[in-house]
FIKOLZA-1660 file (N, C-alpha, C; in steps of 0.1 Angstrom, whole numbers, plus 5000, padded with zeros to 4 digits):
% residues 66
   i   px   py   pz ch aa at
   1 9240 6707 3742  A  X  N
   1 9240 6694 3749  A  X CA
   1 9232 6695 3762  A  X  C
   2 9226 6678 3764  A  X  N
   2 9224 6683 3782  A  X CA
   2 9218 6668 3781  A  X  C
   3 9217 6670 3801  A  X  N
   3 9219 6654 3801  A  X CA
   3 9207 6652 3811  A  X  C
   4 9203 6638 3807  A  X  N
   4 9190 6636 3808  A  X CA
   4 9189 6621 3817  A  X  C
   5 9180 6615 3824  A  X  N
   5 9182 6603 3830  A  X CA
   5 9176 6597 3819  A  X  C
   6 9179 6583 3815  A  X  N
   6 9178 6574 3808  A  X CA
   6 9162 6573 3803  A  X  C
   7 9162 6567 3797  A  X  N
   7 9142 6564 3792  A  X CA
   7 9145 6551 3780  A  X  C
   8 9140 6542 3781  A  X  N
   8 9136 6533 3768  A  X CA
   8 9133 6535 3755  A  X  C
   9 9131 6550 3758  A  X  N
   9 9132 6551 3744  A  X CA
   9 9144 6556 3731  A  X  C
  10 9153 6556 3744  A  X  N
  10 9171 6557 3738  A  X CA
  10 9177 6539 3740  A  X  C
  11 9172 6530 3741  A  X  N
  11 9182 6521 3742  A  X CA
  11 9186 6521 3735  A  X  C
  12 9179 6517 3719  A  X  N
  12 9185 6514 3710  A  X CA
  12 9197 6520 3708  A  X  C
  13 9194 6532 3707  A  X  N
  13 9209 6544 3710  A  X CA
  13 9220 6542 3713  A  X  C
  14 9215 6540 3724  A  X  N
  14 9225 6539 3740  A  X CA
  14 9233 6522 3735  A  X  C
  15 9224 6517 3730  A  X  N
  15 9236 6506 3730  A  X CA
  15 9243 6506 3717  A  X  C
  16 9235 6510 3709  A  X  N
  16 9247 6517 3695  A  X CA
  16 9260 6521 3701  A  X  C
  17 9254 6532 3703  A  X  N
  17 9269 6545 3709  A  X CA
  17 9277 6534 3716  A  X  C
  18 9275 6528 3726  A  X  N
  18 9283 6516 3738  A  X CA
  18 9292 6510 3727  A  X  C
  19 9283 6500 3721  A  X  N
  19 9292 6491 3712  A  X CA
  19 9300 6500 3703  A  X  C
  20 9297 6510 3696  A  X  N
  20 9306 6519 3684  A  X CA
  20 9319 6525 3693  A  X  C
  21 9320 6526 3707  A  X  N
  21 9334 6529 3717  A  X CA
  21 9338 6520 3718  A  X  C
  22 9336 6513 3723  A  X  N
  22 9342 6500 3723  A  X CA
  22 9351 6496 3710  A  X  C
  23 9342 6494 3700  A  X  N
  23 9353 6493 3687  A  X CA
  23 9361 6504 3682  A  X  C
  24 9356 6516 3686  A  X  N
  24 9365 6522 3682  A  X CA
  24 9383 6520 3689  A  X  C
  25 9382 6516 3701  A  X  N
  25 9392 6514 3712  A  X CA
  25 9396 6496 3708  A  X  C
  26 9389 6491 3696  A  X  N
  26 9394 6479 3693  A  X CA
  26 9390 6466 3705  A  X  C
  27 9377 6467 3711  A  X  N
  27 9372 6458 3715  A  X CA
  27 9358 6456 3713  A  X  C
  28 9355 6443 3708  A  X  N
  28 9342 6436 3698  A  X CA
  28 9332 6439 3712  A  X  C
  29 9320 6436 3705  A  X  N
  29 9305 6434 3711  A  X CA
  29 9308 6427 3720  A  X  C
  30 9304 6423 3735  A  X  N
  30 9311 6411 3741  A  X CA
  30 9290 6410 3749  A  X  C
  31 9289 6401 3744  A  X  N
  31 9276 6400 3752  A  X CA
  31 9276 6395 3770  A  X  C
  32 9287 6390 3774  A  X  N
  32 9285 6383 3790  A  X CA
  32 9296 6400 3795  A  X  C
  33 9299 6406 3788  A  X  N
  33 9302 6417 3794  A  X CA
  33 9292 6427 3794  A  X  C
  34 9283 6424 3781  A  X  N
  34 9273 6440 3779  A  X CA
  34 9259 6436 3779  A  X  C
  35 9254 6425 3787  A  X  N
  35 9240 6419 3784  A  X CA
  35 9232 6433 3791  A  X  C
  36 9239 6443 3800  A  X  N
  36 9230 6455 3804  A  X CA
  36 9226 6463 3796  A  X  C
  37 9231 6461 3782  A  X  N
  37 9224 6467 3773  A  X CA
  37 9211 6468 3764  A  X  C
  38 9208 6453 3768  A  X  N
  38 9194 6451 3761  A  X CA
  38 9180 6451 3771  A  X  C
  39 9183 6460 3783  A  X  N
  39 9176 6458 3790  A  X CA
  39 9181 6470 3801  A  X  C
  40 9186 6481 3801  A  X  N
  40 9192 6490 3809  A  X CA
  40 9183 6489 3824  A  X  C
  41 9171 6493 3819  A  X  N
  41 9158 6492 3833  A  X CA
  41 9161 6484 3845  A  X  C
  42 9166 6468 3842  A  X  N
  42 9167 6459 3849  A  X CA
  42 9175 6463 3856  A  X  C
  43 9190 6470 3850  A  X  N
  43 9202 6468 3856  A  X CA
  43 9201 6475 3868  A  X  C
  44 9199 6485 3860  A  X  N
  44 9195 6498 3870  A  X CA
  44 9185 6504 3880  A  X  C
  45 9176 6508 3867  A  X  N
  45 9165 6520 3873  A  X CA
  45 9160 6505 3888  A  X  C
  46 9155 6495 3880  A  X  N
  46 9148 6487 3884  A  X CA
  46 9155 6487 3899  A  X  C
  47 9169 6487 3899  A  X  N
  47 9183 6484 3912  A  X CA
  47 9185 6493 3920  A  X  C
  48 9176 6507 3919  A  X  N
  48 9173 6521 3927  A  X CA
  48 9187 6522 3918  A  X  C
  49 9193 6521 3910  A  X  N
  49 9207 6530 3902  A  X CA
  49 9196 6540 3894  A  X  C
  50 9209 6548 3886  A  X  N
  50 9205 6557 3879  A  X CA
  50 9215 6558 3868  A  X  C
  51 9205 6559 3855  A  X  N
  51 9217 6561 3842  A  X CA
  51 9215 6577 3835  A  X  C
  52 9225 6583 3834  A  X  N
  52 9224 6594 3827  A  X CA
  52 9228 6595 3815  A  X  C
  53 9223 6603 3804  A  X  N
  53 9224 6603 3798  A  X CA
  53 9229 6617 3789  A  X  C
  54 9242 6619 3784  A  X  N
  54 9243 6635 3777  A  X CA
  54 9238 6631 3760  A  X  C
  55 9233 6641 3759  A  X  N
  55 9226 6638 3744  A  X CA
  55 9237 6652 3738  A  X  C
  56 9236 6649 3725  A  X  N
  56 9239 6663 3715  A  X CA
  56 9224 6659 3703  A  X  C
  57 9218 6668 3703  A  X  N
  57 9208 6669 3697  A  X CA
  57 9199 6657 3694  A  X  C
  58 9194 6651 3706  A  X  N
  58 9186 6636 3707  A  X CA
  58 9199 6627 3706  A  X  C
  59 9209 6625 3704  A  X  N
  59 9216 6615 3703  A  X CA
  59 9225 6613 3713  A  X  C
  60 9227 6599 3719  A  X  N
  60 9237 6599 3730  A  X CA
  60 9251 6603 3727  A  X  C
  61 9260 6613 3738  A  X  N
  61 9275 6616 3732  A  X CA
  61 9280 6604 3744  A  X  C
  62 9271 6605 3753  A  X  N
  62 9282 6598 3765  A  X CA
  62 9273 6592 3777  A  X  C
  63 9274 6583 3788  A  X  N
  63 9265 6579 3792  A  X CA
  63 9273 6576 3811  A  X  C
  64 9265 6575 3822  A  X  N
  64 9273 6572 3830  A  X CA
  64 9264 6565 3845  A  X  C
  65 9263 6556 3845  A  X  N
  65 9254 6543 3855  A  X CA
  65 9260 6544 3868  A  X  C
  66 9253 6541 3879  A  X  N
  66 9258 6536 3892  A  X CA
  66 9244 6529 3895  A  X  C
% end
């Protein structure tokens, strides 16, 4: 494992994994809660934040924004 700052070329990922916890924990897609998902750059990078990312072999296990 190891963890990486975000890139565009994981959204799609990143917002898989997001939404598949969420349901796993029994709460749906909610778009006015997760619209950072289709656009991570904006929220963030673009916001001087920073998103990390831990992968297990290219794939997101876990993720964590400020």
């Amino acid at each position: 494992m190891k963890i990486i700052k975000y890139s565009d070329s994981y959204r799609k990922k990143v917002k898989d994994f997001v939404i598949s916890v969420h349901e796993e924990f029994g709460f749906p897609y909610n778009y006015e809660l997760d619209y950072d998902l289709d656009d991570p750059d904006k929220y963030y990078k673009d916001q001087r934040g920073v998103f990390y990312l831990l992968l297990d072999d290219r794939n997101p296990v876990g993720d964590s924004s400020s």
